[in-house]
RODOPA-578941 format. One record per atom (N, C-alpha, C, O): residue number from 0; residue in three letters; atom name; x, y, z. Coordinates in pm, 1 decimal, m for minus. Atoms other than C-alpha are relative to their C-alpha. Example, Ala and Ser with C-alpha at 12.3 -4.5 7.8 and 13.67 -1.06 7.14 Angstrom:
% RODOPA-578941
+------+------+------+----------+----------+----------+
: resi : resn : name :        x :        y :        z :
+------+------+------+----------+----------+----------+
:    0 :  ALA :    N :     89.0 :   m119.0 :      0.0 :
:    0 :  ALA :   CA :   1230.0 :   m450.0 :    780.0 :
:    0 :  ALA :    C :     90.0 :    120.0 :      0.0 :
:    0 :  ALA :    O :    193.6 :    118.1 :     66.5 :
:    1 :  SER :    N :    m82.0 :   m119.0 :     m6.0 :
:    1 :  SER :   CA :   1367.0 :   m106.0 :    714.0 :
:    1 :  SER :    C :    m77.0 :    109.0 :     73.0 :
:    1 :  SER :    O :    m26.1 :    219.8 :     89.9 :
+------+------+------+----------+----------+----------+
END
This chain:
% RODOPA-578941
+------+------+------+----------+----------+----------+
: resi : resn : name :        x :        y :        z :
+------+------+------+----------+----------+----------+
:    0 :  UNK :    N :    m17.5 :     87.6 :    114.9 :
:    0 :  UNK :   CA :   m515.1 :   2718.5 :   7837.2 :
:    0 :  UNK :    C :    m61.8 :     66.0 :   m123.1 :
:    0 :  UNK :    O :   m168.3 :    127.2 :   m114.5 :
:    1 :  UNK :    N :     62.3 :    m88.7 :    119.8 :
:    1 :  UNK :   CA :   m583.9 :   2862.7 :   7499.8 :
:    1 :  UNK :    C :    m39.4 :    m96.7 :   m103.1 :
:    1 :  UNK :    O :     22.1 :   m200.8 :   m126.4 :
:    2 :  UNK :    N :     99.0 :     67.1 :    128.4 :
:    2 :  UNK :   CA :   m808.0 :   2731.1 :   7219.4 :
:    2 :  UNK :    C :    103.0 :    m87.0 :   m121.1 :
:    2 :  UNK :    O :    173.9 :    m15.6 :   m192.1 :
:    3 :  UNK :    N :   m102.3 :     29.2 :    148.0 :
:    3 :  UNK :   CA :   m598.8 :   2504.8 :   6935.8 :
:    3 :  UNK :    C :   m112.4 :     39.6 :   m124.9 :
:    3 :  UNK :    O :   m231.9 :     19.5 :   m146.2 :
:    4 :  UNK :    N :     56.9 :    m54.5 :    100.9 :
:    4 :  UNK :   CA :   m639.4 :   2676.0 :   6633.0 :
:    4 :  UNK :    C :    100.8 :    m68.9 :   m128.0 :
:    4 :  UNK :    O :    223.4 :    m78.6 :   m123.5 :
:    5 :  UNK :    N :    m41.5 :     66.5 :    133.9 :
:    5 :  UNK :   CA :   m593.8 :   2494.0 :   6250.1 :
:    5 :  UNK :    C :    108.5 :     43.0 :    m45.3 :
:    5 :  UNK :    O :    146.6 :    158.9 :    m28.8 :
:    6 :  UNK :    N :   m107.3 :    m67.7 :     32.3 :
:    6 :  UNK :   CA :   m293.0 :   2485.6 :   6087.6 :
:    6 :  UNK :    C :    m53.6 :     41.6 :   m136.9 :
:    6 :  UNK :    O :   m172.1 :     12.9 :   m153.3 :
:    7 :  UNK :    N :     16.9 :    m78.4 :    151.1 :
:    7 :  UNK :   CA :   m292.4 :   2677.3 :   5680.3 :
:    7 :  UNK :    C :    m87.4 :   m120.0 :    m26.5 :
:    7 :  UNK :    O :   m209.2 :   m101.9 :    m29.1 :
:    8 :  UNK :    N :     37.4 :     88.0 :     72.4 :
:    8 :  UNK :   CA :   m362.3 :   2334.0 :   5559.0 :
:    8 :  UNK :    C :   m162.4 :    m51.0 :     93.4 :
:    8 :  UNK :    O :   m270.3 :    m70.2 :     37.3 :
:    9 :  UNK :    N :    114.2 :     17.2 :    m71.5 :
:    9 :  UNK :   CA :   m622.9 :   2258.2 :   5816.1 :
:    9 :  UNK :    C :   m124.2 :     89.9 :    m70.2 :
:    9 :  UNK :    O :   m224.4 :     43.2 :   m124.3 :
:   10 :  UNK :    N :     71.2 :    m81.3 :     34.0 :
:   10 :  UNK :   CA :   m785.3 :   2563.4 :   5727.1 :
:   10 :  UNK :    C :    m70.6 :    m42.1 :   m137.6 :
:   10 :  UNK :    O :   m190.3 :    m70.3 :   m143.3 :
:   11 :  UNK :    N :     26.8 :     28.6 :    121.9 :
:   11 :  UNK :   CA :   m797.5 :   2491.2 :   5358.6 :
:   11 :  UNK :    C :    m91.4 :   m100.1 :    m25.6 :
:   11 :  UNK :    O :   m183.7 :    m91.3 :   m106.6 :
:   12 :  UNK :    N :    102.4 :    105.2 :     29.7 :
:   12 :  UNK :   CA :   m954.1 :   2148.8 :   5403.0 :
:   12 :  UNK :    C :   m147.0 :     37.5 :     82.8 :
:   12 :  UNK :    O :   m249.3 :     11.2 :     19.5 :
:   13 :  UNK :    N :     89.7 :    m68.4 :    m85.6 :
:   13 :  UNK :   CA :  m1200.7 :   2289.5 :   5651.5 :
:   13 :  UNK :    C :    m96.1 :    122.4 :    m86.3 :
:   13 :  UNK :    O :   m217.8 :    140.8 :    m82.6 :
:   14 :  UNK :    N :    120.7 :    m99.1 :     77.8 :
:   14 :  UNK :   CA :  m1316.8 :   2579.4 :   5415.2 :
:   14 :  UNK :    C :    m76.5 :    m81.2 :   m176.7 :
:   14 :  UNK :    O :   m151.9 :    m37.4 :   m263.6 :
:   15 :  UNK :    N :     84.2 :     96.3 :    118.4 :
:   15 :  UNK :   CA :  m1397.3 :   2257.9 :   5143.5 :
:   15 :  UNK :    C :    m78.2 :    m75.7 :     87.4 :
:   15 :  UNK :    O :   m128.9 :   m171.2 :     28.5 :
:   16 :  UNK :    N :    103.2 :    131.7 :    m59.7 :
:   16 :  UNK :   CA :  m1606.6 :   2057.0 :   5405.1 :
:   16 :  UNK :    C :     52.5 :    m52.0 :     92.7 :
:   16 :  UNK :    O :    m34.6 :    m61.8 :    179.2 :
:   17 :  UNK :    N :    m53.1 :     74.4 :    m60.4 :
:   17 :  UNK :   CA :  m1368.9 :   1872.5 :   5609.5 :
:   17 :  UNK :    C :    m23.3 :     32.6 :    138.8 :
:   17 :  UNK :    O :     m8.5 :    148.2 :    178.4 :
:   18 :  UNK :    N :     m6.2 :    m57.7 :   m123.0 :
:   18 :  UNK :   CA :  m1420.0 :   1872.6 :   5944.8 :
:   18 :  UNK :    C :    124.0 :    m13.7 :    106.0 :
:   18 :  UNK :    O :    199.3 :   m110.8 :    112.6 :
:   19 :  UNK :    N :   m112.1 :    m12.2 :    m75.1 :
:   19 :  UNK :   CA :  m1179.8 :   1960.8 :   6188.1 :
:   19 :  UNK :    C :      8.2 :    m70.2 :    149.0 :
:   19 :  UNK :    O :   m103.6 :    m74.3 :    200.3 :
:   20 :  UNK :    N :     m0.8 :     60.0 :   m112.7 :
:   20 :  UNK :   CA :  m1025.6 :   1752.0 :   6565.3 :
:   20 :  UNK :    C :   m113.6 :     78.7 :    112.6 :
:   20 :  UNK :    O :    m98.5 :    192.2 :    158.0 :
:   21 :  UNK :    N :     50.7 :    m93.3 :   m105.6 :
:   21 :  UNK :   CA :  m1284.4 :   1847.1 :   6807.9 :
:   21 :  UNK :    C :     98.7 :     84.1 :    127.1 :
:   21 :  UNK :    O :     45.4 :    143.6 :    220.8 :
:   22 :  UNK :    N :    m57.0 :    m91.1 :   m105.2 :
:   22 :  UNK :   CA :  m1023.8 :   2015.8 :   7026.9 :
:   22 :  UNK :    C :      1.0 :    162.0 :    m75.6 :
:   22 :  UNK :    O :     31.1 :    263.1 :    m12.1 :
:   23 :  UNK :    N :     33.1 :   m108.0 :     35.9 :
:   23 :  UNK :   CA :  m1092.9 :   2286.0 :   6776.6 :
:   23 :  UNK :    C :   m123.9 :     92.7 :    m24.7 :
:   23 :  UNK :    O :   m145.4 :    200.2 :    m80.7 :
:   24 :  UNK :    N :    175.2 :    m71.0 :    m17.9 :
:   24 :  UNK :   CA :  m1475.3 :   2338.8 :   6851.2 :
:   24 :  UNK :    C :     20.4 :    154.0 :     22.8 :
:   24 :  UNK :    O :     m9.1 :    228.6 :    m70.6 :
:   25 :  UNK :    N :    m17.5 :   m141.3 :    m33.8 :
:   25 :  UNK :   CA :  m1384.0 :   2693.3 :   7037.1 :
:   25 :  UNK :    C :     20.3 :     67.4 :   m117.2 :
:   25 :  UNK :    O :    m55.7 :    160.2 :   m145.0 :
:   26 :  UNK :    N :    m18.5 :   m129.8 :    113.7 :
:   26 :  UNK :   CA :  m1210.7 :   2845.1 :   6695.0 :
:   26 :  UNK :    C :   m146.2 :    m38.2 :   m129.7 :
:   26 :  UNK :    O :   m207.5 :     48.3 :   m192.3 :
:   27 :  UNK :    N :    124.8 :      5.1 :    107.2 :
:   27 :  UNK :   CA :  m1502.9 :   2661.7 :   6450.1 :
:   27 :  UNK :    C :   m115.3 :    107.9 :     77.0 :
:   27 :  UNK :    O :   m163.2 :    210.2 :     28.0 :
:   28 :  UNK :    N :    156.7 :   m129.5 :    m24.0 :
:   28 :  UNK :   CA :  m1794.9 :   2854.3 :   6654.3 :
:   28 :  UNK :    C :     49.7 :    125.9 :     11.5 :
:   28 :  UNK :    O :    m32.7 :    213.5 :    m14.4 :
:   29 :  UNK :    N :    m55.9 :   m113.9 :     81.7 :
:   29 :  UNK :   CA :  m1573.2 :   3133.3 :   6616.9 :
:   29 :  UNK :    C :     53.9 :     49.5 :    m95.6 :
:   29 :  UNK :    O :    118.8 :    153.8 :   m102.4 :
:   30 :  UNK :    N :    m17.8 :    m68.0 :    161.2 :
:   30 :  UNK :   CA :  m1529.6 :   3169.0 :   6274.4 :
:   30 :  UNK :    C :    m92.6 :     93.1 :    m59.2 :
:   30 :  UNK :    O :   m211.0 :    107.8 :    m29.1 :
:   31 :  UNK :    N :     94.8 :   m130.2 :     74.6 :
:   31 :  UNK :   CA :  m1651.1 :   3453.0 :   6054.3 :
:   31 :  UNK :    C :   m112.2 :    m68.3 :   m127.1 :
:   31 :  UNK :    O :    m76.1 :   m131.1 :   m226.6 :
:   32 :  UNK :    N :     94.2 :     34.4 :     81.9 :
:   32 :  UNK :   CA :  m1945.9 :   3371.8 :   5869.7 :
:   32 :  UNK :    C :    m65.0 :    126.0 :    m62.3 :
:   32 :  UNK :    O :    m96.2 :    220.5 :     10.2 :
:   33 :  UNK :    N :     81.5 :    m91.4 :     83.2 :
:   33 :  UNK :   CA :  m2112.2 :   3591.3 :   5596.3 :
:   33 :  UNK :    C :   m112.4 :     21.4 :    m52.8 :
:   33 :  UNK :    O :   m148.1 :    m55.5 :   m142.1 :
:   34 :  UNK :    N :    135.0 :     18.7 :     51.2 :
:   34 :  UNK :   CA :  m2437.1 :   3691.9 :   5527.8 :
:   34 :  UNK :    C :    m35.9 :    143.4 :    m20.4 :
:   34 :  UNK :    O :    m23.1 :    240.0 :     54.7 :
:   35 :  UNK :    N :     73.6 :   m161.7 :     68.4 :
:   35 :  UNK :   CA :  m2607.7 :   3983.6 :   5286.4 :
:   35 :  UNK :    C :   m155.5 :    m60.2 :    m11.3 :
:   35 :  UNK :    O :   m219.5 :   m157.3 :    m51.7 :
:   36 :  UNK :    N :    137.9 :    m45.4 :    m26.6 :
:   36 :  UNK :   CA :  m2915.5 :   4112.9 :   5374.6 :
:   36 :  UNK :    C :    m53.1 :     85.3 :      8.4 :
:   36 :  UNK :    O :    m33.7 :    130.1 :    121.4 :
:   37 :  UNK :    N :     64.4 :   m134.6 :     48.1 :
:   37 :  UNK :   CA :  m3104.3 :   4400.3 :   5274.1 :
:   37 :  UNK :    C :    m11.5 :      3.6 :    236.6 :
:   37 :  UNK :    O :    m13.6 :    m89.6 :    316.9 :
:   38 :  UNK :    N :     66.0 :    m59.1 :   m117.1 :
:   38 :  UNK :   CA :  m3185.5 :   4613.2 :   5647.9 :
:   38 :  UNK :    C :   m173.6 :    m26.4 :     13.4 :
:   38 :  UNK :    O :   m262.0 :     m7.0 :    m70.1 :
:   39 :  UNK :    N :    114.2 :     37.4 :    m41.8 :
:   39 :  UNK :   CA :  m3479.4 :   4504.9 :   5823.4 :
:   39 :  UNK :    C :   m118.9 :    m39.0 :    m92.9 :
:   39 :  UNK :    O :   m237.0 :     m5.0 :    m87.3 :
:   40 :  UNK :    N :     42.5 :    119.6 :     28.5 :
:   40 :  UNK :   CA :  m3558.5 :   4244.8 :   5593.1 :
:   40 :  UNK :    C :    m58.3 :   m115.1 :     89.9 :
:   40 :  UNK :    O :    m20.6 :   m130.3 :    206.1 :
:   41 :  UNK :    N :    m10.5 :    106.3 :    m58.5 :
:   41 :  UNK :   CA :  m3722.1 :   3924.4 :   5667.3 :
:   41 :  UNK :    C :    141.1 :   m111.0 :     m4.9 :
:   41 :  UNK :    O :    163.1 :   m194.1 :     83.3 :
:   42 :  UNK :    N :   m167.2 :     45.3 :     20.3 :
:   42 :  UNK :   CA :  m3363.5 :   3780.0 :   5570.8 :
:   42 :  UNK :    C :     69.2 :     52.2 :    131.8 :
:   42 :  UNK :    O :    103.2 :    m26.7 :    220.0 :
:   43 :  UNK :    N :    m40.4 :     m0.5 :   m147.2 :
:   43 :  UNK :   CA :  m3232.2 :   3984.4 :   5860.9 :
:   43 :  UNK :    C :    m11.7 :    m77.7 :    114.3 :
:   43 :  UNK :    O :     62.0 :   m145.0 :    186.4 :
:   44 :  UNK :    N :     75.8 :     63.7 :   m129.4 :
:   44 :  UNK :   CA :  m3462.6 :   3881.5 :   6096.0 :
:   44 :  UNK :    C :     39.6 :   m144.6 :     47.1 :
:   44 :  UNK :    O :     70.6 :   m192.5 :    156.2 :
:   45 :  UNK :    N :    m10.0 :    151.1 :    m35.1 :
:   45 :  UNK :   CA :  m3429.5 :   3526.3 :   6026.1 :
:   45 :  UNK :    C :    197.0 :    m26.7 :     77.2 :
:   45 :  UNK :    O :    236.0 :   m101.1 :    167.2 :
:   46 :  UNK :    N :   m167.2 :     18.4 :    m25.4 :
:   46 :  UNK :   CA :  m2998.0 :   3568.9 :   6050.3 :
:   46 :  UNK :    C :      8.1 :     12.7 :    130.5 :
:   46 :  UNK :    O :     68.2 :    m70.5 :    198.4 :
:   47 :  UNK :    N :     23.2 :    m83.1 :   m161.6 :
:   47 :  UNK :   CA :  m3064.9 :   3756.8 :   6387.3 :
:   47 :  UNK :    C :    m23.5 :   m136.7 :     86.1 :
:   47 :  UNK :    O :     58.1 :   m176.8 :    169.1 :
:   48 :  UNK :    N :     64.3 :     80.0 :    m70.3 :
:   48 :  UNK :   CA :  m3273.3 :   3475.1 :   6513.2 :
:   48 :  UNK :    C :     62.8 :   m114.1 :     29.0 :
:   48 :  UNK :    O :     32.5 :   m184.0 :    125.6 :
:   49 :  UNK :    N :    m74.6 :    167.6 :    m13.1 :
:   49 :  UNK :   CA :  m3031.3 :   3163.4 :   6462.0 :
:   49 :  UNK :    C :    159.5 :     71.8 :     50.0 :
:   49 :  UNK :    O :    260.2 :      0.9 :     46.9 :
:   50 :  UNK :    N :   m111.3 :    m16.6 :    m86.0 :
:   50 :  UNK :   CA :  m2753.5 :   3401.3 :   6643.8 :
:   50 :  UNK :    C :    110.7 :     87.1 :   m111.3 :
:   50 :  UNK :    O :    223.8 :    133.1 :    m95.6 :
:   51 :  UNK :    N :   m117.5 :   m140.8 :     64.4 :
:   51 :  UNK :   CA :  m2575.8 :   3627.1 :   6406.0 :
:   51 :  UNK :    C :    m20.3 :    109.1 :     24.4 :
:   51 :  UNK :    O :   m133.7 :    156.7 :     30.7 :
:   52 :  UNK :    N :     30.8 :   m152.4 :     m3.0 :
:   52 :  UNK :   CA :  m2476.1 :   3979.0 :   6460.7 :
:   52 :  UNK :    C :     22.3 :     45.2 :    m89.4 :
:   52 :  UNK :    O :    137.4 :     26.3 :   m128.7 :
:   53 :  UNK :    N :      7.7 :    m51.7 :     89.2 :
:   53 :  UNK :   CA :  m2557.7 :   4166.5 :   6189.5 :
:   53 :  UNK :    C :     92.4 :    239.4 :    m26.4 :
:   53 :  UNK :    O :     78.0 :    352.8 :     19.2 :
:   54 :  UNK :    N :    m58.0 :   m188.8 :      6.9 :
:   54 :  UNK :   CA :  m2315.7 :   4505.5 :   6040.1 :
:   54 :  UNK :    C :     28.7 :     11.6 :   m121.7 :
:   54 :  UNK :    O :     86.9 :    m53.3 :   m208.7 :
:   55 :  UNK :    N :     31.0 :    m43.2 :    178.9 :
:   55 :  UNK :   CA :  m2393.0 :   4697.3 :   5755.7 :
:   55 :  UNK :    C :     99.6 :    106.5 :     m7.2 :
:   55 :  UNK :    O :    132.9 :    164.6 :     96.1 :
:   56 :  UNK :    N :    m36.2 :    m95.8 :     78.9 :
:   56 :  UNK :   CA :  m2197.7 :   4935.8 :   5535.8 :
:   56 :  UNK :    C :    m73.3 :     23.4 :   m102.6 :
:   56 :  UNK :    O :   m181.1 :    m19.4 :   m143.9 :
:   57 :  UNK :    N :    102.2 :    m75.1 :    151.3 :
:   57 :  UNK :   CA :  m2270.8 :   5135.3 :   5235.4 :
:   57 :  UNK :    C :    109.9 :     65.1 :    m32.9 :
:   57 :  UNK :    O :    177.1 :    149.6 :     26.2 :
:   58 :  UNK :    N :    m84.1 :    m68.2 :     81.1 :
:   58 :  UNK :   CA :  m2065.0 :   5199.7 :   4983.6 :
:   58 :  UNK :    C :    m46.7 :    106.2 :    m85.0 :
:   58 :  UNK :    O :   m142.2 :     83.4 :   m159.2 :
:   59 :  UNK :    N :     95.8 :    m84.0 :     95.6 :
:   59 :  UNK :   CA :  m2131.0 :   5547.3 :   4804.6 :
:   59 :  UNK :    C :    106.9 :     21.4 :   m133.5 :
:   59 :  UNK :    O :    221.5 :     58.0 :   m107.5 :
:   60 :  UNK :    N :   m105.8 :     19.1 :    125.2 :
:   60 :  UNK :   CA :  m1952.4 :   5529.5 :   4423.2 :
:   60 :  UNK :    C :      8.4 :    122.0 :    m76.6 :
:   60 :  UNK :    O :    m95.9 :    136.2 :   m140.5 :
:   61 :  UNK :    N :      8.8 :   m139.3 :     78.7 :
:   61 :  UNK :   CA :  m1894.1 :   5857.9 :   4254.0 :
:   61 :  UNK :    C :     57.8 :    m58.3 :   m143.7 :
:   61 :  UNK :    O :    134.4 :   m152.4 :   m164.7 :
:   62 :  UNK :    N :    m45.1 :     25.4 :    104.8 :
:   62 :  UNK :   CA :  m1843.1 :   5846.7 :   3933.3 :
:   62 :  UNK :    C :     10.9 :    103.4 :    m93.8 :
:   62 :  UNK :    O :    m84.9 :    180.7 :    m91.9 :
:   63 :  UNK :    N :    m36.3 :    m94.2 :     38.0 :
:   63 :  UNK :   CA :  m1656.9 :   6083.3 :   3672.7 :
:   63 :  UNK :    C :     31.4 :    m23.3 :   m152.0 :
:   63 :  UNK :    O :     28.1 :   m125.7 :   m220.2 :
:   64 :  UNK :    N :    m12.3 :     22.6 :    188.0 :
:   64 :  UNK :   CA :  m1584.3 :   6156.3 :   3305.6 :
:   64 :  UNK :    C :     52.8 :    m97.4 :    m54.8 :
:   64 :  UNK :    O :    165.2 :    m97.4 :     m4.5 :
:   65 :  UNK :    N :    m93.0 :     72.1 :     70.5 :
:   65 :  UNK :   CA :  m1444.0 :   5891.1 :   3100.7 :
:   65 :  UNK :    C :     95.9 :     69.2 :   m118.8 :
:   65 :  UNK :    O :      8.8 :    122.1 :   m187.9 :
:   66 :  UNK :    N :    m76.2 :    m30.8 :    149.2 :
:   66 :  UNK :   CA :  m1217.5 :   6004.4 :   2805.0 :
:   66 :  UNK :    C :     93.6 :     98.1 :     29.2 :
:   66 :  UNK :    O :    166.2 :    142.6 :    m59.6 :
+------+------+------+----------+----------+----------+
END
């Protein structure tokens, strides 16, 4: 049996507050959640601790003549 997942409009009211039929618990605790946090911060730590996995990038920006 596979998870029911929101329809567009579901979604939409759901990313303003609304909460969604509990037959969709499985896709809400799997939604993507976002969180910036400097590296081995106390900010990390705390994200870590209430169950997020934390993945960093780094953007490097070159930058060149104007005119």
């Amino acid at each position: 049996m596979t998870a029911a997942k929101p329809s567009l409009w579901q979604r939409i009211a759901y990313a303003y507050g609304k909460r969604l039929p509990d037959s969709m618990r499985t896709w809400v605790a799997e939604d993507l959640a976002v969180v910036t946090t400097a590296p081995a911060s106390t900010s990390q730590k705390n994200v870590q601790r209430i169950g997020f996995q934390l993945l960093y990038t780094r953007a490097v920006l070159v930058g060149g003549e104007v005119g």
